[in-house]
Structures are given as C-alpha cells and as structure tokens.
C-alpha positions in Angstrom: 0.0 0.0 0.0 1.6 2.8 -0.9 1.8 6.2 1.6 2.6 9.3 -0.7 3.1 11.8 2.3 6.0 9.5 3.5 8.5 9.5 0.4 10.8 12.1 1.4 11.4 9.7 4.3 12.1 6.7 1.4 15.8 8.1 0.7 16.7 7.4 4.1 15.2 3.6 4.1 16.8 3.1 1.1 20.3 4.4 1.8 20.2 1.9 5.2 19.3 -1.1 2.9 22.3 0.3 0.5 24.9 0.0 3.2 23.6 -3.0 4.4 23.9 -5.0 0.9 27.8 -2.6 0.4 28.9 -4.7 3.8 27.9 -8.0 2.7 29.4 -7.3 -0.8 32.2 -7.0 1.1 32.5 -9.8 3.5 31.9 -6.7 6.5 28.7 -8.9 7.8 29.3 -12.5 8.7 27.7 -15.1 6.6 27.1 -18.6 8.2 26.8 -22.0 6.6 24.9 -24.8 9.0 26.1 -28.5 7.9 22.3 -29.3 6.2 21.1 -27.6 3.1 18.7 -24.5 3.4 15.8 -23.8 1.9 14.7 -20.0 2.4 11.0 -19.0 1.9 10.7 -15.0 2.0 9.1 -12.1 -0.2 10.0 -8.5 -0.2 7.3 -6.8 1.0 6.1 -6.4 4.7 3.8 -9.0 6.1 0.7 -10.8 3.9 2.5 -12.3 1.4 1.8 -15.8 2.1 5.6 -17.3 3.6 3.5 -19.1 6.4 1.3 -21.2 4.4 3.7 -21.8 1.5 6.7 -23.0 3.7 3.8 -25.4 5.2 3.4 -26.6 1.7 6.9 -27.2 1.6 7.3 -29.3 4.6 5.2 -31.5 3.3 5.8 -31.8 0.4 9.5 -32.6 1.0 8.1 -35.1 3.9 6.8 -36.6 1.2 9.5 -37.2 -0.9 11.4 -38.8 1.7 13.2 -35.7 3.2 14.0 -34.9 6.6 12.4 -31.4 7.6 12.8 -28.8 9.9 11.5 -25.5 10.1 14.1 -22.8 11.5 12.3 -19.1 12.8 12.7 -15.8 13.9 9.7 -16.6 16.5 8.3 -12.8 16.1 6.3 -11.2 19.0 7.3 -14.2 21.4 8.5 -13.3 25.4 11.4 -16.2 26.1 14.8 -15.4 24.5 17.6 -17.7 22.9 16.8 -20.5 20.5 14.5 -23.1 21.3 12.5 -26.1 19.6 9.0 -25.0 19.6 6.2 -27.5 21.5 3.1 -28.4 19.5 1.2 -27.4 23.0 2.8 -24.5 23.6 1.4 -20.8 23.7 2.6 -17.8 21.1 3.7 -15.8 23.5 6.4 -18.7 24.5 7.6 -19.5 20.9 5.8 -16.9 18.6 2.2 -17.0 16.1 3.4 -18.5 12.8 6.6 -20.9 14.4 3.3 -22.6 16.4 1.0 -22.8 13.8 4.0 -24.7 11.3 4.9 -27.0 14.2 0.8 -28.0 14.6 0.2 -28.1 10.9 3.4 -30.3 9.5 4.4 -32.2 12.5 8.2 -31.4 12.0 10.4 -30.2 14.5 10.8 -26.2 14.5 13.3 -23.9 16.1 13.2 -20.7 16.8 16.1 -18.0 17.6 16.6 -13.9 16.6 19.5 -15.8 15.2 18.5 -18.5 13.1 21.7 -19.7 12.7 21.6 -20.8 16.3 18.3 -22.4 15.4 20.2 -24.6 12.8 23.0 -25.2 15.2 20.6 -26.7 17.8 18.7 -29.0 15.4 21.9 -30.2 14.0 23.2 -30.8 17.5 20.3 -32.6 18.6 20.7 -34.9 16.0 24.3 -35.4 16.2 23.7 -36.2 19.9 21.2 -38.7 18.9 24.0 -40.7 17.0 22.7 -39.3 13.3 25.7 -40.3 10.4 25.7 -38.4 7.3 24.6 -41.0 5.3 21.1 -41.1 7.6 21.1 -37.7 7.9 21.7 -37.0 3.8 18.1 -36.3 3.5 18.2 -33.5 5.8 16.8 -30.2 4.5 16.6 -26.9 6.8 13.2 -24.5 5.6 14.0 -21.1 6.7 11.0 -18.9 7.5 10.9 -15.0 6.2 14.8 -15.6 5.6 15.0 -13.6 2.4 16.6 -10.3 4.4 18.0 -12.3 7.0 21.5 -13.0 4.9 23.6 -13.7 8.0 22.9 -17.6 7.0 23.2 -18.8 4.0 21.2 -20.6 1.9 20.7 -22.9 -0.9 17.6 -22.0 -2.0 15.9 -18.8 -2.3 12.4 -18.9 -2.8 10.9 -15.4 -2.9 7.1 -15.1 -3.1 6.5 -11.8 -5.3 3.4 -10.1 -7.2 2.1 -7.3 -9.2 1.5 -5.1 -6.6 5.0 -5.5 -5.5 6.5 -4.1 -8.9 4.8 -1.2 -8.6 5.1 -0.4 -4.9 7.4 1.9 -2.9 10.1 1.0 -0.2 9.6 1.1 3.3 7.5 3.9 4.8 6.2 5.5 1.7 5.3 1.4 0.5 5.8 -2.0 1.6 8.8 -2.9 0.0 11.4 -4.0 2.5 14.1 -4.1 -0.6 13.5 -3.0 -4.3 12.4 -4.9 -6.7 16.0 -5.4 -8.1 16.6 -7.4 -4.9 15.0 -10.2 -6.7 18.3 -10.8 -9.0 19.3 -12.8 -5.5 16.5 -15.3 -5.7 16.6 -18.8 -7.1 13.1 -19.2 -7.5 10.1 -16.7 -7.9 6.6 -17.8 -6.8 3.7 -15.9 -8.1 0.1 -16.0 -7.8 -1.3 -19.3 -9.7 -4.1 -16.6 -10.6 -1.8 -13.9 -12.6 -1.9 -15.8 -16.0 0.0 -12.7 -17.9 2.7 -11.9 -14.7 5.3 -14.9 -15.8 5.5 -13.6 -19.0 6.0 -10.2 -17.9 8.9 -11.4 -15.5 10.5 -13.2 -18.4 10.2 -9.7 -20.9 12.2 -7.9 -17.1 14.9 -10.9 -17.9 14.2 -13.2 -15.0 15.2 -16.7 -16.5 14.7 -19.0 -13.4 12.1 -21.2 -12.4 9.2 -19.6 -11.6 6.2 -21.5 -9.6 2.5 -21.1 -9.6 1.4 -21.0 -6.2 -2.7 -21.5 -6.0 -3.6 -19.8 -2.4 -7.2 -20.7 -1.4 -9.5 -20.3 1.8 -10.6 -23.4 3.3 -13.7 -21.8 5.2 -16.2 -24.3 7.7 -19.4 -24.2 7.3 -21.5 -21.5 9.6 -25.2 -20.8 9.3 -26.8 -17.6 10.4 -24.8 -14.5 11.0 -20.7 -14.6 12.3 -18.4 -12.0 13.6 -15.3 -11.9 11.7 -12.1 -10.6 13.8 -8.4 -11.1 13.0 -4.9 -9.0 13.4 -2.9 -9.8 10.0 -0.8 -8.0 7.8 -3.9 -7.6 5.5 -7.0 -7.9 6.6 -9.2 -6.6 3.9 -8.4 -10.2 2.3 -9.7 -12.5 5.0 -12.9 -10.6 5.3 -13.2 -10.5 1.7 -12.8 -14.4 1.5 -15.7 -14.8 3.8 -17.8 -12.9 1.7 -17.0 -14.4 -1.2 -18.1 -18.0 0.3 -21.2 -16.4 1.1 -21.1 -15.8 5.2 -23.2 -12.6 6.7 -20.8 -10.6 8.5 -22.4 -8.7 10.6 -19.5 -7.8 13.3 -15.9 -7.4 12.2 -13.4 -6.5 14.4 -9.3 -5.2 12.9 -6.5 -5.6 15.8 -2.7 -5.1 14.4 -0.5 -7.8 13.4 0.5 -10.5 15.4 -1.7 -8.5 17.7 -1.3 -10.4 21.3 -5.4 -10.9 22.8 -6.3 -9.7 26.1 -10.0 -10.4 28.2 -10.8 -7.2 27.2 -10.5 -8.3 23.7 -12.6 -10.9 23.8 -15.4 -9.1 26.0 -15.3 -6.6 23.8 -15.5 -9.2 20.9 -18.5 -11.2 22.7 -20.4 -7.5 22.8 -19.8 -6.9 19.3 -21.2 -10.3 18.8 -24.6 -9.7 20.8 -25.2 -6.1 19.4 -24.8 -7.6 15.7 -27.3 -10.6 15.9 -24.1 -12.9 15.8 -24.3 -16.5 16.3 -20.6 -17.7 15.5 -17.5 -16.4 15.3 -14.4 -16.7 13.0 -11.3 -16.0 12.6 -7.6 -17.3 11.2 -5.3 -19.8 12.1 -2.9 -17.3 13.2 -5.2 -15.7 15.5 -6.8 -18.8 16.8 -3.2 -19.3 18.4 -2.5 -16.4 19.9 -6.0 -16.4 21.7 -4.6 -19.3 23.6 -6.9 -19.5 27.0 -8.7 -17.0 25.9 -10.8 -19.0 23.4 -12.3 -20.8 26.2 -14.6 -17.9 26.5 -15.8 -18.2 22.9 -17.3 -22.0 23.7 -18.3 -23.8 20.5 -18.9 -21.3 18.6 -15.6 -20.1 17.6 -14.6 -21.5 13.9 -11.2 -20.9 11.8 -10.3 -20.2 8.4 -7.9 -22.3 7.2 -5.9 -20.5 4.4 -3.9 -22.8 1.7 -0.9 -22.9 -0.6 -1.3 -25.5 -2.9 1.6 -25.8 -6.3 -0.1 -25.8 -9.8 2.3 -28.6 -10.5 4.0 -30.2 -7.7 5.8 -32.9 -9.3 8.2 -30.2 -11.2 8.8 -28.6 -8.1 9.7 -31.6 -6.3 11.8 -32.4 -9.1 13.9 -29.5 -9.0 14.1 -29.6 -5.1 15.8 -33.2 -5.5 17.9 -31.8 -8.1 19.6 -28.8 -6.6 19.6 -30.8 -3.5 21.3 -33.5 -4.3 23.8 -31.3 -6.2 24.6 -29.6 -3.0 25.2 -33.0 -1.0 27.4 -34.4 -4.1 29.3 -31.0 -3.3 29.3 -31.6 0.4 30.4 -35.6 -0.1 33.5 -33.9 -2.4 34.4 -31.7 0.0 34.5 -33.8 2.9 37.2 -36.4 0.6 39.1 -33.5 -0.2 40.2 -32.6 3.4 40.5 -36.6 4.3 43.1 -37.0 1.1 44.9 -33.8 2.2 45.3 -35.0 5.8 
C-alpha cells in the first residue's frame, strides 16, 4: 500500500538497505553456513505475502518425498529469549504465532532463535547427539521462515514469493517494500500467484530466466449458518474478510487488531459485545489468530470457527523435481568436500 506523504522519508530507508547489501558485498557482515542444506521462503514486502502457508506446503511436500524437515524461525512477537524447539502445546507468547502454527500443521520439528543460525546449530546438534551419520542424515533439509533479508545464513535456496503489486510499490514507509524490486536478481526461484496468467511472461520480458512457480492460495472456510463475527490482526485484513464474503457468510460484526496482535480479556469481552449487538451467532477467525487467543478461546465456547488458508503448487511434481535436483547437487558438493580434506590429511 503505498503512503505518498512518507517519500521524502524513502531516501533514508533506502540508503540503510544500501549499506547493508555494500557490507555483505564486502564480506563486512558474517555469513554462516549450517552442515544441512537451506531452503529459504521469503518475499519482499512487509507482512501478507503468504511465507506461512507456503513453507507449510513445503514441509510437506519434502516429507513426502522422503526428506527430513525442519523448520528454523525468527519466532516474532514471542517473550522467552535464545533458540529453542517449539512444542506443538505450547502458547505464542512462549515460541511466537506463525513458528506454532508450522509445528501444529506439519508435525516437524521447529526452532526458533533472533538468530537462526543458532536455530540450525541446535537442530543439528540434537541430532548429532542422537547418533545421526551423514549417510542417515543426507536427506536432511533446513526450511527457513521470512529468511530472504535475513542474509547472515546462507542458503541454498531462495524462494521469494513476489506479485504485481509489488512491482509497482514503494520501499519502506512510503510502500511496503522492505528491498527493491531489483533485490529479486538474488533469488533462485520466484513464486507468483497461480491466478496472474500474464505476470510470468512479464517477468521473463524484465529478464528473469529462473524457475518460476504457480502457487494457487485458497480459503478453506467451515461451514457456519446464520450471522458470524469476523475478527483477525494480519498483515492484510481486507483479504480474510473479503474471503468470507466471497463463500457467502453474513458478516455482521468485524473487528481489525494489528498484526500479530497479542489478545487480552478485554478483547474478547469486547468481541462477545460486538457479537450480541450484531445478531451474531458464531464467530471466525484465522489460524494465526486462533493461536495467539490461547486460554482466551475458552470464553468463545463452540462457537468459535477458523479459516484455514492454503498454498497448494499448480504442478507439484516439477517442483519436487527441482528440489531433489539442486539438493542432491549440493550434497554431491558436500560428499567432495569432505574427501578432499581426508586426502589432504
């Protein structure tokens, strides 16, 4: 969304992402490599894009295809400090939102650190400590969460979710861009909307020439009769409530709270008023939020329901295919290495 009364504040932004990318071009930041391959998941814009659901999509799918996964996170908005492997029954406020809702959703183990190198180091650890050998532990793939600006750890994989609206948007606070557009040159695969028939080809005429994947996102909505309160605190909102519309639901109560917007009781009361005033008989909301409500929930009874939102790959098998392919080239890489330094011993 783009702010017009905050551009001359862009130069600014933009000269701090400048010096940023002159000390890495330089060696000036440290850049980490953990043992395992990495997958990164990321976009360039602030919040909305997706990451969440499509490195779900990944998990699985690489679960599928015999890999080891695990899932290595920031852990935004969470209170405990230091890297840590997230429990399935845990709360938000312990491991973070979106690092709780993978961990549910996939059933593969995810870590979380400000640092996620340390993440990595941990996972890798506990497996070492668990008397893991290479050739068990070949299959092994890191996913990193939101890790396309977080170039402290390298990767092997960039995927970058991008769209129209992106192309055309400002930087950071006049738009939503967190890096320009020419940012992308660093990514090893783009994934667009399934949806945007023309937006390949136009990507191809601005000379991107890797692989580019059609990512189908879709709301999986339960089925509610009568009228529902709609509340959630994402990065866009105007989508969700949109999506419910579109499936035909009578909203008759909404309620906006900020991203990764941490619920209180006055919340819900004030929720459960809306509710009454409107006629409401359910309510509904996103994944995202029905984590953070935690406790809280309890107060909703049976009537609270959850949107499930999807990323699903126009054709999975090539992207699968390509995943075993520049995997298995790194590992062949690795495997060379590791004979080099025995022969030079």
């Amino acid at each position: 969304m783009r702010r017009p009364l905050l551009l001359p504040l862009m130069p600014l932004y933009a000269a701090g992402v400048a010096l940023r990318e002159w000390k890495l071009e330089r060696g000036w930041e440290q850049v980490r490599r953990l043992r395992w391959p990495v997958i990164s998941v990321g976009n360039l814009s602030a919040g909305g894009a997706g990451k969440t659901p499509l490195v779900i999509a990944l998990a699985r799918l690489l679960t599928n295809e015999g890999w080891r996964v695990d899932v290595l996170s920031r852990g935004y908005g969470r209170e405990s400090r230091g890297a840590a492997r997230v429990r399935s029954d845990g709360s938000a406020d312990e491991f973070g939102d979106e690092p709780l809702l993978i961990a549910q959703k996939t059933g593969v183990p995810v870590w979380v650190a400000a640092e996620r190198y340390e993440a990595g180091q941990l996972a890798e650890s506990e497996l070492m400590q668990a008397g893991e050998t290479s050739a068990e532990s070949a299959s092994l793939v890191h996913l990193l969460d939101d890790g396309f600006q977080h170039r402290q750890l390298y990767r092997d994989v960039d995927v970058v979710l991008v769209n129209r609206q992106d192309c055309g948007d400002y930087l950071l606070p006049a738009g939503d861009l967190r890096e320009p557009v020419e940012a992308l040159g660093r990514a090893s695969v783009l994934a667009i909307p399934a949806s945007d028939h023309e937006f390949e080809e136009e990507l191809r005429v601005c000379e991107w020439s890797g692989p580019v994947w059609r990512v189908r996102r879709r709301m999986r909505v339960p089925e509610v009769e009568g009228a529902v309160a709609a509340f959630c605190g994402i990065a866009r909102p105007e989508q969700f409530f949109a999506g419910l519309e579109a499936r035909g639901m009578q909203v008759v109560c909404r309620r906006v709270f900020a991203d990764h917007h941490r619920y209180s009781q006055r919340d819900v009361e004030g929720l459960l008023q809306c509710a009454r005033k409107a006629g409401a008989q359910s309510f509904i909301t996103t994944e995202k939020d029905h984590v953070r409500l935690g406790a809280l929930r309890t107060a909703f009874g049976e009537r609270l329901r959850t949107a499930e939102l999807l990323s699903e790959f126009d054709d999975e098998a090539s992207v699968a295919a390509w995943l075993k392919e520049r995997l298995a080239g790194r590992q062949l890489a690795q495997d060379r290495n590791a004979t080099e330094k025995h022969t030079t011993r």
